[in-house]
Each structure stands twice: as structure tokens, then as C-alpha cells.
C-alpha positions as CSV (number, residue, x, y, z in Angstrom):
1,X,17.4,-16.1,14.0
2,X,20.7,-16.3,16.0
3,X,22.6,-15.2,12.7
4,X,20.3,-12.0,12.9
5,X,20.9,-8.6,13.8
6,X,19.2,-5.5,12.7
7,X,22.0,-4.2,11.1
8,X,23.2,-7.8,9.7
9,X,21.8,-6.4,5.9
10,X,24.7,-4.4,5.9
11,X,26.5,-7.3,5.2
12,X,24.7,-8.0,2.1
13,X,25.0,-6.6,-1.6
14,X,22.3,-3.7,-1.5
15,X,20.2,-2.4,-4.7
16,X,18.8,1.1,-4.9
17,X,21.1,2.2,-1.6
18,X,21.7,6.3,-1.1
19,X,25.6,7.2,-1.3
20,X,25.8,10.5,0.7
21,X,28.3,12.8,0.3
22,X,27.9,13.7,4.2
23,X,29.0,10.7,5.6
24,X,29.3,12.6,9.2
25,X,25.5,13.8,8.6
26,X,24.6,10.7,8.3
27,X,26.2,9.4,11.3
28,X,24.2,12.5,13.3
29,X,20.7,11.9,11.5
30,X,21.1,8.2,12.6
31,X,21.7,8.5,16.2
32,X,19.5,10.9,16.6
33,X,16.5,8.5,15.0
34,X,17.4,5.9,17.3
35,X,17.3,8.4,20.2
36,X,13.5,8.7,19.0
37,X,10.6,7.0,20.2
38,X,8.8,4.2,17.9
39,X,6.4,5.9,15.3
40,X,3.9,2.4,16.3
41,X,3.3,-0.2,19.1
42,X,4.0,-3.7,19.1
43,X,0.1,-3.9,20.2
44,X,-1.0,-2.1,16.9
45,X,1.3,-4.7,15.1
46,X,-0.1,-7.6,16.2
47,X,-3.1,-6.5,15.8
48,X,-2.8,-6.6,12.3
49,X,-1.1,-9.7,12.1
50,X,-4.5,-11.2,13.4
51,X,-6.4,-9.4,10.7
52,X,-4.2,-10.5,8.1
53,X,-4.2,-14.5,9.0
54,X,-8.4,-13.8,8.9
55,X,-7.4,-12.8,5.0
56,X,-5.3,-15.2,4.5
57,X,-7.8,-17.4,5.8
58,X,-10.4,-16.2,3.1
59,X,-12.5,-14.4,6.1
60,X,-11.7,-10.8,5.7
61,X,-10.6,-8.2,2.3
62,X,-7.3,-5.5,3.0
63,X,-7.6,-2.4,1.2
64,X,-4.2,-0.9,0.4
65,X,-4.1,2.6,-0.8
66,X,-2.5,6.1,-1.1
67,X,-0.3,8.3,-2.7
68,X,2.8,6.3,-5.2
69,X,5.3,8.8,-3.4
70,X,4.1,11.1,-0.1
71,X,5.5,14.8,-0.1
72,X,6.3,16.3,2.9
73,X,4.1,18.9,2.2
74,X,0.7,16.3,2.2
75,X,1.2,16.4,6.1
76,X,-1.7,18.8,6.0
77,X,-5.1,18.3,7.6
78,X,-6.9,18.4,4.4
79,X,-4.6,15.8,2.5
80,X,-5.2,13.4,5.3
81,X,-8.7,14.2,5.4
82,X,-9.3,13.4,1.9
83,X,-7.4,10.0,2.4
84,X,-9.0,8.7,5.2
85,X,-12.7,9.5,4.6
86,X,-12.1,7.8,0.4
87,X,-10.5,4.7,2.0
88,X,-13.4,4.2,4.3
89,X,-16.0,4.6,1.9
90,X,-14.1,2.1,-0.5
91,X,-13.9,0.2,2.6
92,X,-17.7,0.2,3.2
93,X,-18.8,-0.7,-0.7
94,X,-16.6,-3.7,-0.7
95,X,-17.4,-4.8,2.4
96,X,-21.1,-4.9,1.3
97,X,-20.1,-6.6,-1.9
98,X,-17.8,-9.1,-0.5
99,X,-19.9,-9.4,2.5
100,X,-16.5,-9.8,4.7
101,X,-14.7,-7.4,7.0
102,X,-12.5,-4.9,5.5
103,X,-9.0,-4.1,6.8
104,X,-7.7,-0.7,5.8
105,X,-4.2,-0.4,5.4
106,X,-2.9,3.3,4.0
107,X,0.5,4.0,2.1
108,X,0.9,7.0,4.5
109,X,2.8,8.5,7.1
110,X,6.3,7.4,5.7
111,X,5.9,6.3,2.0
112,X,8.7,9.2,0.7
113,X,11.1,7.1,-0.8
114,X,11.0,5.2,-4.3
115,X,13.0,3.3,-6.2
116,X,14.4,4.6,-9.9
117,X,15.2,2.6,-12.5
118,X,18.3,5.0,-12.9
119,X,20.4,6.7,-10.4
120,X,20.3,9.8,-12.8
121,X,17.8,11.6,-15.3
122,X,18.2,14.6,-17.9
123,X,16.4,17.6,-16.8
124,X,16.3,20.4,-19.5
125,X,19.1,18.9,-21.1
126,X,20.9,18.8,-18.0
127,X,22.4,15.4,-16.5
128,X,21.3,15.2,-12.9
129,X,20.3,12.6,-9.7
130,X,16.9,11.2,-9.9
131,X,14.2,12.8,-7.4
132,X,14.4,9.2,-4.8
133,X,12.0,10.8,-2.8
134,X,11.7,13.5,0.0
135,X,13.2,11.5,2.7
136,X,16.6,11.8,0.2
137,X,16.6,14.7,-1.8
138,X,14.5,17.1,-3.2
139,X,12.6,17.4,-6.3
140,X,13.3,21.0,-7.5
141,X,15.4,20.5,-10.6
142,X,18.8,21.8,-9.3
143,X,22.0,19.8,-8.4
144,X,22.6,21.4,-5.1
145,X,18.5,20.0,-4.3
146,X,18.8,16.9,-5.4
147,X,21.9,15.9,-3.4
148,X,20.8,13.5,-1.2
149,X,20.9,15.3,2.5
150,X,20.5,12.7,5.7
151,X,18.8,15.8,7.5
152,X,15.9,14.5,5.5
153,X,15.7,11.3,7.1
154,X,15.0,13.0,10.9
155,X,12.4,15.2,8.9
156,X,11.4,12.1,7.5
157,X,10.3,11.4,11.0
158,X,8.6,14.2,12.1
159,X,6.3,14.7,9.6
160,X,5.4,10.8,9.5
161,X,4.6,11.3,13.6
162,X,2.6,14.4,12.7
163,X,0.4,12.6,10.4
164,X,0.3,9.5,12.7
165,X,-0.8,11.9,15.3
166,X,-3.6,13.5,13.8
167,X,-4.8,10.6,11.6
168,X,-5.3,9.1,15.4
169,X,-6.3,12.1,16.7
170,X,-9.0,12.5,14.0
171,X,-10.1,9.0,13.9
172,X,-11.0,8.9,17.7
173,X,-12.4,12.4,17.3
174,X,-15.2,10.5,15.1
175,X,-13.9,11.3,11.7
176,X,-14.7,8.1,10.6
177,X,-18.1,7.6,12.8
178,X,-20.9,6.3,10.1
179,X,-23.4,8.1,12.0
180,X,-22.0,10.8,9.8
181,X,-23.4,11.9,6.2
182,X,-21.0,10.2,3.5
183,X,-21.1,11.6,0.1
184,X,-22.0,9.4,-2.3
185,X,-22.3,12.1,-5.4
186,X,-22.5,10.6,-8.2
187,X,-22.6,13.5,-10.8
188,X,-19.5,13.1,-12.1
189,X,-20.7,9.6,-13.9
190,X,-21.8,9.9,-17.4
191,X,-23.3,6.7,-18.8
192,X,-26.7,6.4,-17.3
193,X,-26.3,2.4,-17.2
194,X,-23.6,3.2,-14.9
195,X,-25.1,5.6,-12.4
196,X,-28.2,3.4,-12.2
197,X,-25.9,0.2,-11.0
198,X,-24.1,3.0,-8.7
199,X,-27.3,4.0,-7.3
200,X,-28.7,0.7,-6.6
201,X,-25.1,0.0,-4.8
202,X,-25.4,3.0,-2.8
203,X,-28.8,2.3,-2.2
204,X,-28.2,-1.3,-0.5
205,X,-24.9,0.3,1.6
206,X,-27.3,3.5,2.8
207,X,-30.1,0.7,3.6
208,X,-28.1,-1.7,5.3
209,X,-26.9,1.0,7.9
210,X,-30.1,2.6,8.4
211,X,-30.9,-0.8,9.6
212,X,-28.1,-1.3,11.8
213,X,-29.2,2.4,13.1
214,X,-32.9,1.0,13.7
215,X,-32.1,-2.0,15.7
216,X,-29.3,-0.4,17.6
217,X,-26.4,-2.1,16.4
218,X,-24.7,1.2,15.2
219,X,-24.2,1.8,19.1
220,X,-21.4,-0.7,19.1
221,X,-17.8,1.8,19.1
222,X,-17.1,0.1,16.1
223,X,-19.6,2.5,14.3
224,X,-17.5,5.3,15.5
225,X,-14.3,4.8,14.3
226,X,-12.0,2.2,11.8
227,X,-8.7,0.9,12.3
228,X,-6.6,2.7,9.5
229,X,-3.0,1.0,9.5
230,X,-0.1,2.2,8.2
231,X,2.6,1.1,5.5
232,X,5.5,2.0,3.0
233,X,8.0,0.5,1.3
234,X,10.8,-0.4,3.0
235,X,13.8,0.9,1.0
236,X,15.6,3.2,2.9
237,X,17.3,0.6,5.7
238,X,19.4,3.3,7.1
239,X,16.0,4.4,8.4
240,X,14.2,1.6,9.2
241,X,17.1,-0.3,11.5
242,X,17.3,2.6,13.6
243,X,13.4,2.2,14.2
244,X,14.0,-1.5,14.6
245,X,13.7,-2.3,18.5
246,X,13.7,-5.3,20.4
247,X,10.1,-5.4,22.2
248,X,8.2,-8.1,24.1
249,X,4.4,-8.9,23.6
250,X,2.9,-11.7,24.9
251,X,-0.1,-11.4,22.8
252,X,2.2,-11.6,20.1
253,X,1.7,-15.0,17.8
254,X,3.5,-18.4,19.2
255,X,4.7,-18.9,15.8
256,X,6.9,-15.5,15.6
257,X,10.2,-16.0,15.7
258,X,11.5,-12.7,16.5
259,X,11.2,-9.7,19.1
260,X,12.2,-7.1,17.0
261,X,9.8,-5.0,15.5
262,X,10.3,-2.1,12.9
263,X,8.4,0.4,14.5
264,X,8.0,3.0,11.8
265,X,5.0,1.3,10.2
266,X,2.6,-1.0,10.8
267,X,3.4,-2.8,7.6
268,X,6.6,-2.8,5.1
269,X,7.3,-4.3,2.0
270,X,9.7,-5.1,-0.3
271,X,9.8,-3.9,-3.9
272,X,10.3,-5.8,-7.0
273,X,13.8,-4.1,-7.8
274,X,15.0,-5.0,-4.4
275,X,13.7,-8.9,-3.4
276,X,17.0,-10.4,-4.5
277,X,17.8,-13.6,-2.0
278,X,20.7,-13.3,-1.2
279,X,20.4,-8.7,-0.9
280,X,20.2,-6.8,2.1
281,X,16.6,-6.3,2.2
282,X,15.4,-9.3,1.9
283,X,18.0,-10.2,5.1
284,X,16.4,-6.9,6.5
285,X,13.1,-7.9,6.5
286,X,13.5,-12.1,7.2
287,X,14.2,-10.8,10.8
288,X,11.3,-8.6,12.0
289,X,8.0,-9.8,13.5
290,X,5.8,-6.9,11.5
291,X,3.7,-8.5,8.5
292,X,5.6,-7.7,5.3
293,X,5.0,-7.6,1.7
294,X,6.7,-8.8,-1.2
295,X,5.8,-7.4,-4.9
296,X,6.1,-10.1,-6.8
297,X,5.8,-9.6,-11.1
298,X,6.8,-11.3,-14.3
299,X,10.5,-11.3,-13.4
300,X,9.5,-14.0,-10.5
301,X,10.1,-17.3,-11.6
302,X,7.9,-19.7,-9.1
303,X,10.3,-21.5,-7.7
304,X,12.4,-18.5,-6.4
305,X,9.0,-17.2,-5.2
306,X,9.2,-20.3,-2.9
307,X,12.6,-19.6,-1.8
308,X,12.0,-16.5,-1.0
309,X,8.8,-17.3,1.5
310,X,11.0,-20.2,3.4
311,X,13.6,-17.1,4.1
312,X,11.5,-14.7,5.3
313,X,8.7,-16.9,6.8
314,X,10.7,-20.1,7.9
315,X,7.3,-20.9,10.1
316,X,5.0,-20.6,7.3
317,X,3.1,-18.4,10.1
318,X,-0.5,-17.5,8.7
319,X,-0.8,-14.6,6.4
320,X,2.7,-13.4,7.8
321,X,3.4,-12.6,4.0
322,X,1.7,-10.5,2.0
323,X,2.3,-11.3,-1.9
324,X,0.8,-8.2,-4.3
325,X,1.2,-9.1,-7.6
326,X,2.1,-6.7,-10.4
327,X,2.4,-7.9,-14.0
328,X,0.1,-5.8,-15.8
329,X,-3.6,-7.0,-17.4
330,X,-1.9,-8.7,-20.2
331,X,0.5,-10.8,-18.7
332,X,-1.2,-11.9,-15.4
333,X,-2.8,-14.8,-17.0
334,X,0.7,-16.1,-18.3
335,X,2.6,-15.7,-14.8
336,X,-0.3,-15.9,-11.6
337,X,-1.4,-18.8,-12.0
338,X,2.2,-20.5,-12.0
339,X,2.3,-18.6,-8.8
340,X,-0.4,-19.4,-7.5
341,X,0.2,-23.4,-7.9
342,X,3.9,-22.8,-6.8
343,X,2.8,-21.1,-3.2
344,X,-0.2,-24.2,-2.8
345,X,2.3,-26.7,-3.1
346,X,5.1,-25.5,-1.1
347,X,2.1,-25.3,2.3
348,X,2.7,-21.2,2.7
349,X,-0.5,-19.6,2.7
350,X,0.0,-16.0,2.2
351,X,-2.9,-12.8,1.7
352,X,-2.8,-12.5,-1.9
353,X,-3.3,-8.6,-3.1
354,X,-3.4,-7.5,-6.3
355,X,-1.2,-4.2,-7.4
356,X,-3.1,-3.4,-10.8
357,X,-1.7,-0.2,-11.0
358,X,2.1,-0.8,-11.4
359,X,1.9,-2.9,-14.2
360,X,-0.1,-1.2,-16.3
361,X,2.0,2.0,-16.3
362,X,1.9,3.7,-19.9
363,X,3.1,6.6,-21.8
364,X,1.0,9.3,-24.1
365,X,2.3,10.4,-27.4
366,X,3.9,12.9,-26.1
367,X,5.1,11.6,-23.1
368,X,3.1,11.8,-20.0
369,X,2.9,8.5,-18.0
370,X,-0.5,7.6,-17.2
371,X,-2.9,4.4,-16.5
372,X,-5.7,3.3,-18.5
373,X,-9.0,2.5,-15.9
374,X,-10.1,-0.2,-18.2
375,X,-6.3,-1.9,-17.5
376,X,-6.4,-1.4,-13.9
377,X,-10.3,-3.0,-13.6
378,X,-9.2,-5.7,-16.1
379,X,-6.4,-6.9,-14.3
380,X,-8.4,-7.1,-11.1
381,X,-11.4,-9.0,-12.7
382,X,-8.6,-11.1,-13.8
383,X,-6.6,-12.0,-11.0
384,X,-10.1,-12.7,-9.0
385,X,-11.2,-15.4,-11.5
386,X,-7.4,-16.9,-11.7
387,X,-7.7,-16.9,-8.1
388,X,-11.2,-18.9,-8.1
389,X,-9.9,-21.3,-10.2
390,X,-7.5,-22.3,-8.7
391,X,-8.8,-22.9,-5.8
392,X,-7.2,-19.8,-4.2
393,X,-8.4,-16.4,-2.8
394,X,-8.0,-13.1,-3.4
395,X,-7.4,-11.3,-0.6
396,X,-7.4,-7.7,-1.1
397,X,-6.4,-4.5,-3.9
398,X,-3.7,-2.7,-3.7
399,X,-3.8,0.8,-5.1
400,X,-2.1,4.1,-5.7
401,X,-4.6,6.9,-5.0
402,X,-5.3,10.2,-3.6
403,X,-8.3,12.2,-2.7
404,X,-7.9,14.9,-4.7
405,X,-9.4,15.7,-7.9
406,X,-6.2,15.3,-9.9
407,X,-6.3,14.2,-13.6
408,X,-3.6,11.5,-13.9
409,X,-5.3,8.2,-14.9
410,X,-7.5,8.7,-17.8
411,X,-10.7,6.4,-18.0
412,X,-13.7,5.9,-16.1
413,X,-17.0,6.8,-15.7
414,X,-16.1,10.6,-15.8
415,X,-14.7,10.0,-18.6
416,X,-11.3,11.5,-18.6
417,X,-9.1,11.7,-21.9
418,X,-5.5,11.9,-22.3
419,X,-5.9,15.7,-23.7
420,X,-7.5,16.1,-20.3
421,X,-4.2,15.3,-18.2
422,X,-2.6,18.5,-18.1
423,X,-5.3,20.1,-16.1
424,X,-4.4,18.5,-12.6
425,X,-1.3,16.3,-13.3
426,X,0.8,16.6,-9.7
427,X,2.1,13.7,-9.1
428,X,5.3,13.7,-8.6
429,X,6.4,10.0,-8.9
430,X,3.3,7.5,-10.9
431,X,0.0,8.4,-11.6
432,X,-3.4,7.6,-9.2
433,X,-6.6,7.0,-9.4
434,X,-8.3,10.4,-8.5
435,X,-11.6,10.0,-5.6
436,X,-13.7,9.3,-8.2
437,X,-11.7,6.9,-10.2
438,X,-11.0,5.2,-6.7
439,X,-14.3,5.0,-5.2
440,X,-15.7,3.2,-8.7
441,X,-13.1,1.0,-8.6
442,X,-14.8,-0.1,-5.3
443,X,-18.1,-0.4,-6.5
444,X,-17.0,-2.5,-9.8
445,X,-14.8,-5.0,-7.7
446,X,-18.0,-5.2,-5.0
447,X,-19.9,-6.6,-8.2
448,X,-17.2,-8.8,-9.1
449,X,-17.7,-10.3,-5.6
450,X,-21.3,-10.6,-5.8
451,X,-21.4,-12.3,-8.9
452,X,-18.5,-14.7,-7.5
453,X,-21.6,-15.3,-4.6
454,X,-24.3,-16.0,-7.6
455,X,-22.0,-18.4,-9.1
């Protein structure tokens, strides 16, 4: 790590990088972010780390959810509400079904920017930059608002320590607390074989703590609130080396190699536009102690996926890396389980997560991109049984969701249509599972696991 510096990407060829016209406004919005204090602690970190070797490890499930692209405007109680209280009771159905702990890990709090497949899109006719997200420009359809402005990156900030702040605030003021009444409503389900498997589900989940609550166990302050970490994608590395420090913690892991931490998550990753060897991100991200992931799809020939886990995880530390695969439900047979052997062979053992949402990415007729449910479940069903035979385990689902009632994937037990689309399409990025979508998606995969246990 002696060839390391937090700023040493800027040495390397960069992909999807910002070129502001304010080169002086960019020189302000940086020192002033590393004036700032760090969004998360090196405590908080680690602590992950810990849960993540136990998934590695096969002893424990992550749960990776939120929005594709956060809005400054979702830093609003509500939003975070919704958020927290669907990724809990996902959390709670698959833990019953896997029968293993469940850590939570939320795409919020700092998941603004995205990468584009082209710096520049027709709107109306009209030639102008892509929306990159809210932490670079804006999305109203003008030039002067989507001119990327480095006063978005201190804003950027502020509204991820807001949410941090009262997602912590909330979840030690019992928002989470299972003593609580969840709702389990199932009337938006409309096969009848359906809700009856929902309702024996809920039935074993509302049973089991009703137990917990007889004996006493549910005293325990682990009944009152969850652990909820927090991720993004690490694109913008402007942003992220000014919230890079160098910070001691002896309860950190032996096998780390580095001090420095990037303190404006819990958890980054790399995307697959931007995992290139030899680019700046993936220099970026070899030299911080946080867990990372890598999105890894069809593009990744196995033998590069090797090269790329000896950069960033020399050690071959435990469930340091994160791989979520993305290829899409009819090509994940053809590329995971090359993968898969690659990984085994070369002695890294990384949490496997599953992205079924990214590959699966669609268009209607007339345009709209969307996700089919029946995709999205079948590449999860998939990647479980690739998984199990080869001797491997699936660690954990990564999804793009929300808790609002938007109509964006179509599919599911409610039954949603493409002609149904327009009625709460607001995504402003790729379209998620809605609460309903999201929390069946839980229940299915918690049967996928159970029958794994019958097998």
C-alpha cells in the first residue's frame, strides 16, 4: 500500500468522470467537503466487515436494497420511513426462510450519482447532457440545469447527513422495534394459491415472535431496533477522496491493510462500466479498509475476475469483496458458473449477491423501460441452484426498490400490466420493485431456501 494515496486514481485513465466548466467551483466544493466531518465511523465499518465474513462464511443473508438513483428531494421523513420499515420486513421473511441472520444494507443516503451509457441524450429533439444524477446536475430538461455544478456535491453531503441522521435517530427511537404491529396486507394479491402460501408464511413469521414474546426473548435490545447500513456506488471520486481519512481502530481486522477509510458510506461499489484494472476506480477503491463491491456481468471474463480480486483484496481477507452479479435470467447460466469455479480456485472467498434487476432491464413497445417480475425471480432461483451446485453459496439479493406504490415493474401477484405503467411511473433513472413487488420477492426466495433445507 506504500504506492497508495487517496488521490493516486488521479493518475489513472478514468471512465464516466464529470468535466465541469467551474474548475474554481470545484476547487471550493472540495475543500470545503474535506473541512466536513465523516458521514460514518470506522466502528460502524468494521462492524460490517464482521457481518459480511459471517456471509461469506455461509452463516448469515445481506439484503441490499433502495432507490436505482436517490433525489434530493427523498430526504423526507416519509421516503425514509417507507424504506426502512419494507427492508425490515423483507429482512424478517428471509430470515425465517433461510433460518440465518439477515444483514440490511440500504442504497441510501448518498446513491445520487449513475453512470450513462452516453455523455448526452436528445430531449424533445433537443441535443443535451445526460441527467448523471443530483450530486452533478439536474434533471429538468434545460441546458443551463443540466450543467454539471460542484455546489451539488456539498449538497450532496447535507442531505446524505440528514437522512443518516434521522434514519439513526428513528431507528433508536424504536422504528424498527418488532414489538410493533407490521403490516402484512395481503389484498393486493390475486391468485388465491398465492395468498394461501403468503398466509401460511406470515403465519409461521407472526408465530415465531409471539413465541419469542412468551418466553421473554423479545426483551433482548435486539428486538428493538436493526442495524440498517449504508451504501452507493462509488463513481464520483472527487467526492469520495475528500471523505477518505486516515483513521485507527484496533478492533479493525489483522488482515486489513489500510487505515484509510471512506467515510461517506458504510459500503461502496464499483460498477460494471467502471471496474477496468488498470482505471482509477478500481486504484480508488484497492486502497480503502471499507467492504466494497464489484458488479460483475457477462463482459467479465473469469480470469480477469481473478485479477481484479488479487488488486483490490491482495489478503484474500474474508468476505472483504462483495461480488453481485448482473447478467440477466437468460444468460446467468452461461457466465456464473465460470465464475463461480474461477473465484474457488484462485482461494478468494467473497459474499456472493445477486443483482437480478439490472440485467433484466427491458423496453415496451412504445418505449418505457421496465422489468418483468417473472425475470427478476428467475434469475434469483437461478443463481441459488448454480450456487448449490457448485458447491458455493449465495449470499444475499441485491435490489432496486422503493416503498412507494409506484408502477414501474410490471408482474407479480398484483398483477400489474405494461398498460398499467403510466399511472405511477417516477423513477427518474431504472425501474423498482414497488412494496408489494419487493416484499413477495422476499417471501418467494424464503421458499427457495426452505426447499434448499428439504433437499
Amino acid at each position: 500500500m506504500s504506492d497508495w494515496s487517496p488521490n493516486s486514481w488521479t493518475t489513472k485513465p478514468i471512465k464516466q468522470d464529470v468535466v465541469y466548466e467551474d474548475a474554481q467551483g470545484v476547487q471550493d466544493a472540495l475543500r470545503k467537503l474535506e473541512k466536513l466531518p465523516p458521514l460514518v465511523t470506522t466502528q460502524e465499518i468494521n462492524n460490517l466487515k464482521v457481518s459480511l465474513r459471517n456471509v461469506a462464511l455461509g452463516n448469515a443473508f445481506v439484503l441490499q436494497g433502495g432507490d436505482c438513483a436517490e433525489l434530493f428531494d427523498y430526504c423526507n421523513q416519509d421516503m425514509i420511513e417507507a424504506k426502512v420499515k419494507l427492508l425490515l420486513q423483507m429482512s424478517l421473511v428471509l430470515i425465517w426462510g433461510a433460518n440465518k441472520p439477515v444483514i440490511r444494507i440500504a442504497r441510501i443516503a448518498g446513491q445520487f450519482a449513475k453512470p450513462r451509457s452516453s455523455p448526452t441524450e436528445l430531449v424533445n429533439g433537443v441535443e443535451m447532457p445526460s441527467f448523471r444524477g443530483d450530486n452533478i446536475n439536474g434533471f429538468d430538461a434545460d441546458a443551463e440545469s443540466r450543467k454539471p455544478d460542484p455546489a451539488r456535491l456539498v449538497s450532496a453531503y447535507f442531505h446524505s447527513a440528514a437522512t443518516l441522521n434521522y434514519l439513526r435517530a428513528s431507528l433508536s427511537s424504536g422504528l424498527a422495534d418488532l414489538h410493533s404491529p407490521l403490516d402484512w396486507g395481503l389484498g393486493h394479491v390475486i391468485t388465491p394459491s398465492i395468498k394461501e402460501q403468503y398466509s401460511k408464511t406470515v403465519n409461521a413469521v407472526k408465530d415465531a415472535l409471539r413465541f419469542m414474546r412468551t418466553v421473554g426473548i423479545d426483551k433482548d435490545r435486539g428486538m428493538e431496533t436493526a442495524d440498517i447500513f449504508t451504501s452507493h456506488e462509488g463513481l464520483s471520486l472527487e467526492y469520495e477522496q475528500t471523505l477518505t481519512r486516515l483513521l485507527r481502530n484496533p478492533s479493525a481486522s489483522a488482515q486489513s491493510t489500510s487505515n484509510f477509510y471512506a467515510t461517506s458510506a458504510h459500503f461502496l461499489w464499483i460498477g460494471d462500466r467502471t471496474r477496468q484494472l488498470d482505471g482509477a476506480h478500481v486504484e480508488f477503491f484497492r486502497g480503502i479498509a471499507n467492504p466494497i463491491g464489484i458488479k460483475i456481468g457477462p463482459s467479465m471474463a473469469a480470469e480477469d475476475l481473478v485479477r481484479l480480486l488479487d488488486v483490490v483484496n491482495p489478503t484474500k481477507e474474508i468476505g472483504k469483496v462483495t461480488l453481485i452479479s448482473r447478467y440477466g435470467a437468460s444468460k446467468i447460466a452461461t457466465f456464473l458458473p465460470a465464475h463461480i469455479a474461477a473465484v474457488q480456485a484462485s482461494g478468494h472467498l467473497p459474499v456472493w449477491q445477486c443483482d437480478p434487476m439490472h440485467g433484466n432491464t427491458q423496453a415496451t413497445p412504445s418505449g418505457v423501460k421496465t422489468r418483468h417480475f417473472t425475470d427478476i425471480l428467475d434469475e434469483l432461483r437461478q443463481a441459488l441452484e448454480i450456487h448449490r451446485a457448485a458447491g458455493s453459496f449465495l449470499g444475499g439479493m441485491h435490489l432496486e426498490l422503493t416503498g412507494e406504490a409506484v408502477t414501474e415493474c410490471v408482474g407479480g401477484a398484483a398483477g400489474l400490466t405494461a398498460d398499467g405503467l403510466g399511472e405511477r411511473y417516477t423513477t427518474f433513472c431504472d425501474p423498482r420493485l414497488n412494496e408489494k413487488q419487493a416484499l413477495e420477492l422476499a417471501f418467494l426466495v424464503a421458499g427457495f431456501y426452505r426447499e434448499e433445507e428439504d433437499i
